[in-house]
C-alpha positions as CSV (number, residue, x, y, z in Angstrom):
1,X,98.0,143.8,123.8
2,X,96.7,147.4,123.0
3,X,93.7,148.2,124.2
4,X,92.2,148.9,121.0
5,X,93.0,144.9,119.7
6,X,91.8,143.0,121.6
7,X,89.2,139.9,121.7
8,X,85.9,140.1,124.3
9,X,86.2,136.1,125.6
10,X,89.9,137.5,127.0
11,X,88.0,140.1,129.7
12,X,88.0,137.6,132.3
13,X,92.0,137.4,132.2
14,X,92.4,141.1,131.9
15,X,93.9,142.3,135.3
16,X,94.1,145.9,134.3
17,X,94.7,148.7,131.7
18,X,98.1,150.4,131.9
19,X,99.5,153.7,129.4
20,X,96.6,151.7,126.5
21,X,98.1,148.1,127.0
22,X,95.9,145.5,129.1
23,X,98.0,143.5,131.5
24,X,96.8,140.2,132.1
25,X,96.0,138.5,135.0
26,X,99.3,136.0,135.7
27,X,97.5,134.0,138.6
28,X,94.0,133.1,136.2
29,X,97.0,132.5,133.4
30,X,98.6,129.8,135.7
31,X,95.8,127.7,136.2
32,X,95.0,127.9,132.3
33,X,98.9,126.6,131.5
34,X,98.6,123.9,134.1
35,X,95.1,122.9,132.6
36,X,96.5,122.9,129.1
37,X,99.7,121.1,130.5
38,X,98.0,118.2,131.9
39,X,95.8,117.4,128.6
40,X,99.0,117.5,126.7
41,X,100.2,115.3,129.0
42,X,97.8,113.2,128.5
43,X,97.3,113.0,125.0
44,X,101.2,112.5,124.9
45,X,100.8,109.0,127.3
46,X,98.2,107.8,125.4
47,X,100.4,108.1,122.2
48,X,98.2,110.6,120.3
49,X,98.8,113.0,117.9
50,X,99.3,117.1,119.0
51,X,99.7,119.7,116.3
52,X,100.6,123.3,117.5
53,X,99.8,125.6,114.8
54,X,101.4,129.2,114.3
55,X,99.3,131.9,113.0
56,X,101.9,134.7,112.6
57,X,105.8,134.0,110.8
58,X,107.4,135.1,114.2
59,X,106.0,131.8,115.8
């Protein structure tokens, strides 16, 4: 994302600030996909519900 939009709670995934764009950190990302993967995969065994909700008309 630009620098200049951006949210605070992301600064711990921020790996560094390139030409006004921050670059996230792909190794702290990882971990965060696998986390999320597993609960889905959870949820999903266990038959429950998952919505996924897009915020933008691209998604």
């Amino acid at each position: 994302h630009q620098t200049r939009r951006w949210n605070p709670k992301m600064a711990q995934y921020i790996f560094t600030e390139r030409n006004g764009i921050y670059i996230i950190d792909l190794q702290k990302t990882v971990k965060k996909v696998d986390e999320a993967y597993n609960f889905i995969k959870e949820i999903a065994a266990e038959k429950g519900n998952i919505l996924f909700v897009g915020t933008k008309k691209q998604a």
